[in-house]
VOLOPA-452133 format. One record per residue (C-alpha): residue in one letter; z, x, y. Coordinates in Angstrom, 2 decimals. Each point is the difference from the previous one (the first is absolute). Layout:
N
<r residuo="a" pz="Z" px="X" py="Y"/>
...
//
This chain:
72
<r residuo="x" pz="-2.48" px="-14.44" py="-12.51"/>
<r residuo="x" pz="2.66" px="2.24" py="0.02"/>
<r residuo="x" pz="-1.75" px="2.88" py="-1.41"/>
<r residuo="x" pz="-2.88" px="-0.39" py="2.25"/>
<r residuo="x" pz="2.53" px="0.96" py="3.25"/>
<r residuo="x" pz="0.73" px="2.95" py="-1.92"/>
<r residuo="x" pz="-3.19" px="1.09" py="-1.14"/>
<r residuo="x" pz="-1.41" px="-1.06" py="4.09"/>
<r residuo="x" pz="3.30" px="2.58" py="0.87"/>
<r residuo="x" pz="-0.75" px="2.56" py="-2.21"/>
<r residuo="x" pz="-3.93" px="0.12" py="1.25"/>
<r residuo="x" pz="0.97" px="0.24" py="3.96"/>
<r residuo="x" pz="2.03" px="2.74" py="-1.47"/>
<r residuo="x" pz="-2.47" px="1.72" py="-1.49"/>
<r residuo="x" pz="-2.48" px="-0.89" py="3.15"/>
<r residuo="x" pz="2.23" px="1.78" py="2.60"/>
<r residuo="x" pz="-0.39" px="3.16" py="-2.29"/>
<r residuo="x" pz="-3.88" px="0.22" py="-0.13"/>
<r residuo="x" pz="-0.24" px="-0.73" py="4.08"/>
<r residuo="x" pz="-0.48" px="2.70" py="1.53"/>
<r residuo="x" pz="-1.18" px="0.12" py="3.78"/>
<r residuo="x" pz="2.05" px="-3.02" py="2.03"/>
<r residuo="x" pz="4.08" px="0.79" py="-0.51"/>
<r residuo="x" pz="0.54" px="-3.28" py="1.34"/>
<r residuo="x" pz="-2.11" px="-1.39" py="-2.19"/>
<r residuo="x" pz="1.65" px="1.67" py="-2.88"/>
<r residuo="x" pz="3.53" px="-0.78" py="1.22"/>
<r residuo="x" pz="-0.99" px="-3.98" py="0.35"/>
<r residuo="x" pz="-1.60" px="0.44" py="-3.48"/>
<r residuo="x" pz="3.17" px="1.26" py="-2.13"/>
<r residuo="x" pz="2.34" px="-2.47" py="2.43"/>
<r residuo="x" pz="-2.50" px="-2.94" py="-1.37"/>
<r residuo="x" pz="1.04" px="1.55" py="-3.14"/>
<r residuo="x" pz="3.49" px="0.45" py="0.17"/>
<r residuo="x" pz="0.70" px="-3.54" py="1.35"/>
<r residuo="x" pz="-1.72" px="-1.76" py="-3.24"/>
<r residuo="x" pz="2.10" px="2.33" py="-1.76"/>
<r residuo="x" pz="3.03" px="-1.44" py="1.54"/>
<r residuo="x" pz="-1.44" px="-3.52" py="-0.67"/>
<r residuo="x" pz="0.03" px="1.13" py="-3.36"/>
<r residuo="x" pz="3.02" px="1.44" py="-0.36"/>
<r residuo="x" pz="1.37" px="-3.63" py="0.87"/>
<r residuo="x" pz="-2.01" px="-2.11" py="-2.23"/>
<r residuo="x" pz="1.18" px="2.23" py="-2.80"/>
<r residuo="x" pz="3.67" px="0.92" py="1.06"/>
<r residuo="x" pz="-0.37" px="4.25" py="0.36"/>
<r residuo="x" pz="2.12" px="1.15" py="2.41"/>
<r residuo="x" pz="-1.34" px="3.46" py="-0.99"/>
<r residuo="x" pz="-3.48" px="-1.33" py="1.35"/>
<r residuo="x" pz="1.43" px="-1.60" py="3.40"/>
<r residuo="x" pz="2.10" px="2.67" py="1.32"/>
<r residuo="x" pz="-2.39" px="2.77" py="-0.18"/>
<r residuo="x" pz="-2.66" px="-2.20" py="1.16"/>
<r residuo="x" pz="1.71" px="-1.45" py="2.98"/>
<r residuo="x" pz="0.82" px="3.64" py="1.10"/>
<r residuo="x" pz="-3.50" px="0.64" py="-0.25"/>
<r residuo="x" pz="-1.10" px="-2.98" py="1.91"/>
<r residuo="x" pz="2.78" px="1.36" py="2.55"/>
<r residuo="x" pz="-1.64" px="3.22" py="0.33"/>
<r residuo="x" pz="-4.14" px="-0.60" py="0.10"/>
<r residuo="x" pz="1.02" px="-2.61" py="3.30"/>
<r residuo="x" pz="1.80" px="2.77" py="1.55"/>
<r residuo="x" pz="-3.07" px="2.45" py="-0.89"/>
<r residuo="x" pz="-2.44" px="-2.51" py="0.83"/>
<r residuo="x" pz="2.20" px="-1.17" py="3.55"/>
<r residuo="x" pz="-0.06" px="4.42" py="0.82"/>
<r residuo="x" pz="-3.48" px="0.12" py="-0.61"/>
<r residuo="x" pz="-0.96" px="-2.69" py="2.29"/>
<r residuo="x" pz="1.91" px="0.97" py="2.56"/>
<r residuo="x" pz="-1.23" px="3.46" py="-0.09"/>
<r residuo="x" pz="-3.72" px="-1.30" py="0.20"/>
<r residuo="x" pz="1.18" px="-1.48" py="3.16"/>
//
C-alpha cells in the first residue's frame, strides 16, 4: 500500500510535466503530487521526502491563490 502512494505521487508528478495549456491545472496537478509525496514521506520516515515536498505544496497554493486572483 505504501508503494502505491508513491508510485500515485510520482505519476501526478510526471502529469503536471506533460500538461501543457491550463497553469492552474498544472499547478493543482504537481500539488496533488507533492502532497502524496508527503504522505509518503511519513509512512516511510524520509525527512528528505517531507521537507522538500511541503515547500512545494507551500509554493503551487501560493501560485495557484496569484493566479486566481489575477483571473479575477
Amino acid at each position: 500500500m505504501i508503494d502505491i502512494i508513491g508510485y500515485a505521487a510520482s505519476l501526478f508528478v510526471v502529469l503536471s510535466f506533460l500538461i501543457k495549456d491550463n497553469l492552474v491545472y498544472i499547478r493543482l496537478t504537481n500539488l496533488v503530487g507533492c502532497a502524496l509525496f508527503v504522505v509518503y514521506g511519513f509512512l516511510i520516515n524520509s525527512i528528505p521526502v517531507i521537507l522538500p515536498n511541503s515547500f512545494l505544496i507551500i509554493v503551487q497554493i501560493v501560485y495557484i491563490w496569484r493566479e486566481l486572483r489575477k483571473k479575477k
